[in-house]
N, CA, C and O atoms as CSV, one atom per row, in Angstrom:
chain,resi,resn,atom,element,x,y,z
A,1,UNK,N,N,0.855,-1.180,0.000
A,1,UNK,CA,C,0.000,0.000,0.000
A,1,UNK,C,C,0.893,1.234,0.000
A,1,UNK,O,O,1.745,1.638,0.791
A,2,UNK,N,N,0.530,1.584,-0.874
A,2,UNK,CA,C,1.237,3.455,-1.358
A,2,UNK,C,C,0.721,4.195,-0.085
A,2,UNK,O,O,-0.198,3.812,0.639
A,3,UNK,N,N,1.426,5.251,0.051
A,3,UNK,CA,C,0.934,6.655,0.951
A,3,UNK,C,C,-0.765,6.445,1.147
A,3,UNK,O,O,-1.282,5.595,0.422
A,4,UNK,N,N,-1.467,7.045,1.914
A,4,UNK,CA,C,-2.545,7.526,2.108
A,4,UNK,C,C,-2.366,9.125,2.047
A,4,UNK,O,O,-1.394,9.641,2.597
A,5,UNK,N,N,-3.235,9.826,1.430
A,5,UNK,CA,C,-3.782,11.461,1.101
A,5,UNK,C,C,-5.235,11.545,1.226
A,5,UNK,O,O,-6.241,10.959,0.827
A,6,UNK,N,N,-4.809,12.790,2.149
A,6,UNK,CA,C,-6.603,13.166,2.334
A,6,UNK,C,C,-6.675,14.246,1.283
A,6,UNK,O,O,-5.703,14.979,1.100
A,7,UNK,N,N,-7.947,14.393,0.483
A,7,UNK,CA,C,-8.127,15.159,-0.361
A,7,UNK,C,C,-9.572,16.191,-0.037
A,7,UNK,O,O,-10.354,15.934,0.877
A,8,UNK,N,N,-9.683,17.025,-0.697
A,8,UNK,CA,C,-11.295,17.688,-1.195
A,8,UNK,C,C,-11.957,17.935,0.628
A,8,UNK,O,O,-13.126,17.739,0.958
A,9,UNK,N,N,-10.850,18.390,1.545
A,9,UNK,CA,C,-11.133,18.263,2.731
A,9,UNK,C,C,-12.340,20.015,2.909
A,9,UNK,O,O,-12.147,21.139,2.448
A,10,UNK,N,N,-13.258,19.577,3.588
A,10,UNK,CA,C,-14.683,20.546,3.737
A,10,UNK,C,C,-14.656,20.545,4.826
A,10,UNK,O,O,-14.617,19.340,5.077
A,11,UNK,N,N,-14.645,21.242,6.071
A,11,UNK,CA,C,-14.964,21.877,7.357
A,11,UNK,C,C,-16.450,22.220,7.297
A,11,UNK,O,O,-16.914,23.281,6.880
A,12,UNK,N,N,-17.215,21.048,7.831
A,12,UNK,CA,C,-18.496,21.388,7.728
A,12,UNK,C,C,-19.269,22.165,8.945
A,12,UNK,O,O,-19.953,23.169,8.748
A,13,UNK,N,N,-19.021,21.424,10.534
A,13,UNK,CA,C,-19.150,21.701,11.864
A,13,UNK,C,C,-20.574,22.214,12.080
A,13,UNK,O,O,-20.806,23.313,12.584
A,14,UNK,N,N,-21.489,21.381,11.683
A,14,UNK,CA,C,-22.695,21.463,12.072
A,14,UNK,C,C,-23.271,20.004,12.601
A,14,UNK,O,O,-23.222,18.942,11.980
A,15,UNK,N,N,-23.788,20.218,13.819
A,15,UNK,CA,C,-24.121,19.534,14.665
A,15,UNK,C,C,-23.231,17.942,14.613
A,15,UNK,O,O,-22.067,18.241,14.346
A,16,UNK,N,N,-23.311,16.884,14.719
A,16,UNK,CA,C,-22.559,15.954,14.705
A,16,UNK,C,C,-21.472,16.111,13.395
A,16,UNK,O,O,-20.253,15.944,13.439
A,17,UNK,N,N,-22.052,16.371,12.578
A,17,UNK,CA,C,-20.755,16.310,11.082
A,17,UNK,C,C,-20.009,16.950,11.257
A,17,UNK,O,O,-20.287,18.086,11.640
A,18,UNK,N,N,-18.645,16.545,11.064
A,18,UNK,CA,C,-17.617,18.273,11.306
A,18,UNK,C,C,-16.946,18.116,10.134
A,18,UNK,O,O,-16.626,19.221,9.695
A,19,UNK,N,N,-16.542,17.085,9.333
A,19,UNK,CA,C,-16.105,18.188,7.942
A,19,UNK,C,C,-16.428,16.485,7.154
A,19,UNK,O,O,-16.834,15.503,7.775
A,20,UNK,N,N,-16.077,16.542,5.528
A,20,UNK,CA,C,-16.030,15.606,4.449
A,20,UNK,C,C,-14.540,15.773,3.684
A,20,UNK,O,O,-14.026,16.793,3.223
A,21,UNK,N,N,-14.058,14.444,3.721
A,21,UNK,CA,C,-12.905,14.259,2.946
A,21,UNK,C,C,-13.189,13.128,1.622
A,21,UNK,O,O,-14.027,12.263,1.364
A,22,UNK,N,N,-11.984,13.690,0.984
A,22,UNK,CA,C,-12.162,11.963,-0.216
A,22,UNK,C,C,-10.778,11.616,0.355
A,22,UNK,O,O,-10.241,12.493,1.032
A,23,UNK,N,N,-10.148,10.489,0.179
A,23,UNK,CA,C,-8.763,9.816,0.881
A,23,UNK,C,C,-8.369,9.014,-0.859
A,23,UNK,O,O,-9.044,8.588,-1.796
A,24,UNK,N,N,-7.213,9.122,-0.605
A,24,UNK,CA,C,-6.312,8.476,-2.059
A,24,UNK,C,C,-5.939,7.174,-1.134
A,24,UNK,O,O,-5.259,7.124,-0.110
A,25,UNK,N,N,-6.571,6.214,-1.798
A,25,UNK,CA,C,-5.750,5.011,-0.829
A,25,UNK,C,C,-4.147,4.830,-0.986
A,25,UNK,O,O,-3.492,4.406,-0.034
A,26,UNK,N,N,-3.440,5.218,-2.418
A,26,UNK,CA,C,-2.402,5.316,-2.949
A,26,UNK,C,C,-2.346,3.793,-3.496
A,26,UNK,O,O,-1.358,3.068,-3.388
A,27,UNK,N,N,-3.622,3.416,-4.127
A,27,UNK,CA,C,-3.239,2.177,-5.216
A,27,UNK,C,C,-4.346,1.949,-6.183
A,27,UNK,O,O,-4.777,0.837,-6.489
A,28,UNK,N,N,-4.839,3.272,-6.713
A,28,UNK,CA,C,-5.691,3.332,-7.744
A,28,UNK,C,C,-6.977,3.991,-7.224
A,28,UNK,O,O,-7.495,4.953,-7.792
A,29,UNK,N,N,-7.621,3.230,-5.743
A,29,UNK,CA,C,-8.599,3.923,-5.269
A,29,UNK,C,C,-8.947,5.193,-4.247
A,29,UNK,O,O,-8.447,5.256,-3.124
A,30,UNK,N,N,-9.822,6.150,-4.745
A,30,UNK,CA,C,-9.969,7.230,-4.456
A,30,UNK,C,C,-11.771,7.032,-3.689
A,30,UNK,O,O,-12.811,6.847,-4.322
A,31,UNK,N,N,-11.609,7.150,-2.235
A,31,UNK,CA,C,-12.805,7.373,-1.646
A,31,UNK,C,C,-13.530,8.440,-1.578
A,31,UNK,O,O,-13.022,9.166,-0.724
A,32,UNK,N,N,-14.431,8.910,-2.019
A,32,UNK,CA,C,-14.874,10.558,-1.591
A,32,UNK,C,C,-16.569,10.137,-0.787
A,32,UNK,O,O,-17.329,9.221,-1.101
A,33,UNK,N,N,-16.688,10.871,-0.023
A,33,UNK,CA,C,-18.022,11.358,1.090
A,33,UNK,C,C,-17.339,10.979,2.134
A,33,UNK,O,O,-18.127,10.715,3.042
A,34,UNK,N,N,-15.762,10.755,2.582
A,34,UNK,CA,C,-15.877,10.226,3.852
A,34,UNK,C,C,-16.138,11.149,4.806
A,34,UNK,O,O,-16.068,12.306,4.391
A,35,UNK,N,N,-16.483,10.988,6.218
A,35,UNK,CA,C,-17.032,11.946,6.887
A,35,UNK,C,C,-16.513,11.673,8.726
A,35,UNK,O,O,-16.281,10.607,9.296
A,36,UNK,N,N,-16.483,12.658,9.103
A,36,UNK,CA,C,-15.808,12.815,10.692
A,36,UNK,C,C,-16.809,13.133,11.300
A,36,UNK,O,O,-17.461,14.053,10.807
A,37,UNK,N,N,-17.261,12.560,12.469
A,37,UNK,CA,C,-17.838,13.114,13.084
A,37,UNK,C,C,-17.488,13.101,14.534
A,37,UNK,O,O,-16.460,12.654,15.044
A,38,UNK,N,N,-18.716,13.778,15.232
A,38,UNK,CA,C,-18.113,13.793,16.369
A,38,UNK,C,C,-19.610,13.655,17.307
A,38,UNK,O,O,-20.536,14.461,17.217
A,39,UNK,N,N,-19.597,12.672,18.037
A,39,UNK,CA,C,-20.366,12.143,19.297
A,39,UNK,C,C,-19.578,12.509,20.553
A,39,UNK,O,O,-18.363,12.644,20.408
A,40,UNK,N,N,-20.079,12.680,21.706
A,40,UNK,CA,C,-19.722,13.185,23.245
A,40,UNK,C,C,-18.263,13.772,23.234
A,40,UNK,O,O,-17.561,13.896,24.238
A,41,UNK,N,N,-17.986,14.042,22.226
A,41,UNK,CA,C,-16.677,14.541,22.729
A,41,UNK,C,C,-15.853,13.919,21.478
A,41,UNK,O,O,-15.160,14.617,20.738
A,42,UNK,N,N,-16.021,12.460,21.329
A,42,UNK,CA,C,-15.071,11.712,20.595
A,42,UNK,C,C,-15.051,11.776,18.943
A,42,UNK,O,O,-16.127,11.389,18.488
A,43,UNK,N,N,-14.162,12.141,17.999
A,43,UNK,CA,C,-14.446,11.883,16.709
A,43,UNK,C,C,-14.121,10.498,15.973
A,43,UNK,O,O,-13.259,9.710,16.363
A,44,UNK,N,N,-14.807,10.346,15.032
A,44,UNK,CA,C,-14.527,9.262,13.982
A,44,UNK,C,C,-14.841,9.366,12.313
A,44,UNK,O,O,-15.748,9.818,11.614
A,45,UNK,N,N,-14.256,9.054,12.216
A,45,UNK,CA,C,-14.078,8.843,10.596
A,45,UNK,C,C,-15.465,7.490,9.780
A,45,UNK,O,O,-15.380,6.264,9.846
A,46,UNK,N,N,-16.218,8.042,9.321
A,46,UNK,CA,C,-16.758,6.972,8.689
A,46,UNK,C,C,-16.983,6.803,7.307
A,46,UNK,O,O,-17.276,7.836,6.705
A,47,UNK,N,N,-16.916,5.700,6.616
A,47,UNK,CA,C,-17.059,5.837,4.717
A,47,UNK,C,C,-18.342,5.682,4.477
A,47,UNK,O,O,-19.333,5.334,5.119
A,48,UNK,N,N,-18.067,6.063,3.275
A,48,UNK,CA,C,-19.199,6.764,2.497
A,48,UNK,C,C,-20.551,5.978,2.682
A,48,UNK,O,O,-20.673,4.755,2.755
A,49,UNK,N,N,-21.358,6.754,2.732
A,49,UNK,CA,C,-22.985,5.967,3.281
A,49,UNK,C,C,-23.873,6.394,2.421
A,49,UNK,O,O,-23.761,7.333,1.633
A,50,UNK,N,N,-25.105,5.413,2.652
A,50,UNK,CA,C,-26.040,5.801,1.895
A,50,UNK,C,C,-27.286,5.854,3.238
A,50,UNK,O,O,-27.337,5.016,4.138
A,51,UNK,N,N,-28.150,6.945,3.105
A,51,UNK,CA,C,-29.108,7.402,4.336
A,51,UNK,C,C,-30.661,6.488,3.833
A,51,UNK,O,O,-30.899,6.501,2.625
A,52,UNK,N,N,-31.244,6.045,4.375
A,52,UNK,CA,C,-32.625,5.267,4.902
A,52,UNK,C,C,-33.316,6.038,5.700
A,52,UNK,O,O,-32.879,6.480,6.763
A,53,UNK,N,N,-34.690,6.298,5.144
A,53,UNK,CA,C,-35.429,6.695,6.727
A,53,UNK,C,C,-36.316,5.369,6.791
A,53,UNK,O,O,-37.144,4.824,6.062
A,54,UNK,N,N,-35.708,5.120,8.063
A,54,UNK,CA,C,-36.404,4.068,8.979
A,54,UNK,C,C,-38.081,4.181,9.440
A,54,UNK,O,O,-38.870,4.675,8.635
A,55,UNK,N,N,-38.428,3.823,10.417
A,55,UNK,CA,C,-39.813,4.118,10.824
A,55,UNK,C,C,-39.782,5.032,11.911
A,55,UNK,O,O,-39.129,4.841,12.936
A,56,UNK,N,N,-40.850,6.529,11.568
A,56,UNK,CA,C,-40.781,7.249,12.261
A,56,UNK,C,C,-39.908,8.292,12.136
A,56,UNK,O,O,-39.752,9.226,12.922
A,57,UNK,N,N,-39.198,8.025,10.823
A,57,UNK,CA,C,-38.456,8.879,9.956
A,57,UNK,C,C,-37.020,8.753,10.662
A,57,UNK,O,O,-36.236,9.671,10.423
A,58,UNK,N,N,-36.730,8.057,11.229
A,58,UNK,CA,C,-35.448,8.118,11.898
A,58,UNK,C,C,-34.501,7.637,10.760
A,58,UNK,O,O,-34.838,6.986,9.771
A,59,UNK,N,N,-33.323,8.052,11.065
A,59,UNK,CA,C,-32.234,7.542,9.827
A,59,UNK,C,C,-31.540,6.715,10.320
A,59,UNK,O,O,-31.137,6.410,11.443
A,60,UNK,N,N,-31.388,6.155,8.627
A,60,UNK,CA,C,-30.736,4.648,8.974
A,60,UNK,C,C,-29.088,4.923,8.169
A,60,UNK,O,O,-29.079,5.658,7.181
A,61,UNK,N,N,-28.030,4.428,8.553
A,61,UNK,CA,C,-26.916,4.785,7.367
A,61,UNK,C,C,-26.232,3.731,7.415
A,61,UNK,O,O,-25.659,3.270,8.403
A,62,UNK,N,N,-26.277,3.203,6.069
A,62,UNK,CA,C,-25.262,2.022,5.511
A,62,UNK,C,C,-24.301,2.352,5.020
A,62,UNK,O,O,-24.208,3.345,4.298
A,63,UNK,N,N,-23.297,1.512,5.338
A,63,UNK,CA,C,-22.219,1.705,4.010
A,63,UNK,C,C,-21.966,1.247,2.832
A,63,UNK,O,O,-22.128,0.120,2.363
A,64,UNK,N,N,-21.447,2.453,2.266
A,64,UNK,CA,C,-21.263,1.968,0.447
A,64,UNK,C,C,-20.099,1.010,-0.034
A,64,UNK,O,O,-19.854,0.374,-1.060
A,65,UNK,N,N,-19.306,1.276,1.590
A,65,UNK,CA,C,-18.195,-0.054,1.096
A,65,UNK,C,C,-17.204,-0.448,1.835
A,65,UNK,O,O,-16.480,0.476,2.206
A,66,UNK,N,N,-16.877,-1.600,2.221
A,66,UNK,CA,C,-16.313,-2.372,3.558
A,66,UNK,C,C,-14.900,-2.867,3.244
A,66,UNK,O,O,-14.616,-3.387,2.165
A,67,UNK,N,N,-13.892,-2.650,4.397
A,67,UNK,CA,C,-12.425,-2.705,4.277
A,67,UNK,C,C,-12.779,-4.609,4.764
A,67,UNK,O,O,-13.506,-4.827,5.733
A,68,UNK,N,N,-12.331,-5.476,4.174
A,68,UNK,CA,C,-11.763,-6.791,4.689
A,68,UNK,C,C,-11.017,-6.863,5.566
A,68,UNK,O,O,-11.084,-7.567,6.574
A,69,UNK,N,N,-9.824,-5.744,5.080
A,69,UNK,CA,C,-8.589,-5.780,6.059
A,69,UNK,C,C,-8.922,-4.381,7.397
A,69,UNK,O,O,-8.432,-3.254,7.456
A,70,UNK,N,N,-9.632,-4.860,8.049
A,70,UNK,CA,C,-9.757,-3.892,9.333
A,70,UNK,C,C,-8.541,-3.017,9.379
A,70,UNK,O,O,-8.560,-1.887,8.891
A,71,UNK,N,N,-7.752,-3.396,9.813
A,71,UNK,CA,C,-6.219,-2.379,9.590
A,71,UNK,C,C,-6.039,-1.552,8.644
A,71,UNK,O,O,-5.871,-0.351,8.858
A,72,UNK,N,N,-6.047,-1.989,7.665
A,72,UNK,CA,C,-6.466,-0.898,6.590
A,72,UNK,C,C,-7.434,0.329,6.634
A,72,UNK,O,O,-7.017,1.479,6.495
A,73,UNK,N,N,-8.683,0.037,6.826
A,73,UNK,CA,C,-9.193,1.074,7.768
A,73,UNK,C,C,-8.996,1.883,8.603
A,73,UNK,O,O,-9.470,3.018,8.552
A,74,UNK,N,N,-8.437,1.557,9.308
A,74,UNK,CA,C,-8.163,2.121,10.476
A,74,UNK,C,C,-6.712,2.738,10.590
A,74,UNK,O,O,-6.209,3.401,11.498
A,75,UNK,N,N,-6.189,2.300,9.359
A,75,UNK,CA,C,-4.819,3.301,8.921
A,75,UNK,C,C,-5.392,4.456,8.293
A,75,UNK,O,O,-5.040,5.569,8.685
A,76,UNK,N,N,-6.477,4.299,7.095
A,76,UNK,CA,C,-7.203,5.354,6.882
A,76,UNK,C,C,-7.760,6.301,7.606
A,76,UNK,O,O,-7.606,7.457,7.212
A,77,UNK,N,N,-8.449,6.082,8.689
A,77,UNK,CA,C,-9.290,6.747,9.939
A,77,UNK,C,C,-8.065,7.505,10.239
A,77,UNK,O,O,-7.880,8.603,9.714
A,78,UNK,N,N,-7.219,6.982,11.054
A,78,UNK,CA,C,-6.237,7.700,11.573
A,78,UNK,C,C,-5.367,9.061,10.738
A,78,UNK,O,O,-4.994,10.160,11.149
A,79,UNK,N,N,-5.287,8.501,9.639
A,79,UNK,CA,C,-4.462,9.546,8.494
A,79,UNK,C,C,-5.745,10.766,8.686
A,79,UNK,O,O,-5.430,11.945,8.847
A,80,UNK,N,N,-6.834,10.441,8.659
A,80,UNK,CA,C,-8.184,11.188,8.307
A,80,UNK,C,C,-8.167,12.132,9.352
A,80,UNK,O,O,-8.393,13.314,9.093
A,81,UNK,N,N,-7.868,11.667,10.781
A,81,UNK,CA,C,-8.276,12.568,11.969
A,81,UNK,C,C,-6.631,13.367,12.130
A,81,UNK,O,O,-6.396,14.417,12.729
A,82,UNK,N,N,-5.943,12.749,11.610
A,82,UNK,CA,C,-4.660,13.693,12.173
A,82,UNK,C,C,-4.751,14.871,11.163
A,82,UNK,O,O,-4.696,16.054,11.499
A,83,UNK,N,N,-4.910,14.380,9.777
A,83,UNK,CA,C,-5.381,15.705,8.906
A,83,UNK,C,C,-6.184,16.707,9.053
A,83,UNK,O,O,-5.983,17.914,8.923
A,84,UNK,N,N,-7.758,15.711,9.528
A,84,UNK,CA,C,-8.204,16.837,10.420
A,84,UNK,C,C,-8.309,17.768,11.544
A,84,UNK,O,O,-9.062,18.736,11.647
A,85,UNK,N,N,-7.160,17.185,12.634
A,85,UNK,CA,C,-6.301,17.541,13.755
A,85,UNK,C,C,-5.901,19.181,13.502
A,85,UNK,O,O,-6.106,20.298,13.977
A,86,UNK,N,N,-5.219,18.525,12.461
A,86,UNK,CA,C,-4.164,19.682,11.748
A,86,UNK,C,C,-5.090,21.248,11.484
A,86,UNK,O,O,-5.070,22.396,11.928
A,87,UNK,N,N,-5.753,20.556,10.623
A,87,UNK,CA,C,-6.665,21.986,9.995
A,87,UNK,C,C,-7.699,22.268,11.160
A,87,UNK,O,O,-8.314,23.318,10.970
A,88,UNK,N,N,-7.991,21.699,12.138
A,88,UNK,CA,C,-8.909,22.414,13.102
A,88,UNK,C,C,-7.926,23.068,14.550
A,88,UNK,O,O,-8.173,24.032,15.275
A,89,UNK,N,N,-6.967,22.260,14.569
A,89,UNK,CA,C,-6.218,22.978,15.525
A,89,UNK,C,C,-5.858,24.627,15.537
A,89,UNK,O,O,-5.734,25.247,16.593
A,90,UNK,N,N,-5.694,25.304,14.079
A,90,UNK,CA,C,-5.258,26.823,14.082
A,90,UNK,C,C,-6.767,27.323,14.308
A,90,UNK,O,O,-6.800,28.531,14.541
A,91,UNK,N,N,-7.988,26.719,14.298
A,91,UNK,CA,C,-8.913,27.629,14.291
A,91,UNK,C,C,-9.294,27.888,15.761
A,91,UNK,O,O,-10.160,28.718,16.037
């Protein structure tokens, strides 16, 4: 696996969402909608989804596409939040 690059990075910061990246995996594939958010305090990185309203209109969110290699993921996540580290720390 080539480098990881976060790309097309958006500072969104409305209510749970706080910004959208696309990530270069660095071996042909290019993810875009990934998204950070942030619950009690804690952020996370999640890929790209597709939204459901459930019953009672509540939302449902799947994903559009699943790492095999957990680690892999989660090398991604990490590249994702330190990037976003970066650009929210001067503000």
């Amino acid at each position: 696996m080539d480098k990881i690059t976060v790309l097309n990075f958006t500072l969104i910061g409305k209510s749970t969402l706080k910004a959208t990246v696309s990530v270069n995996l660095g071996n042909g594939i290019i993810l875009h909608e990934c998204k950070i958010v942030a619950r009690e305090g804690v952020c996370n990185v999640v890929p790209p989804q597709r939204q459901e309203h459930g019953k009672g209109g509540v939302a449902i969110y799947h994903d559009l596409i699943e790492f095999e290699n957990k680690q892999l993921w989660e090398q991604v996540a990490a590249q994702v939040l330190e990037h976003y580290r970066s650009k929210t720390y001067r503000l």
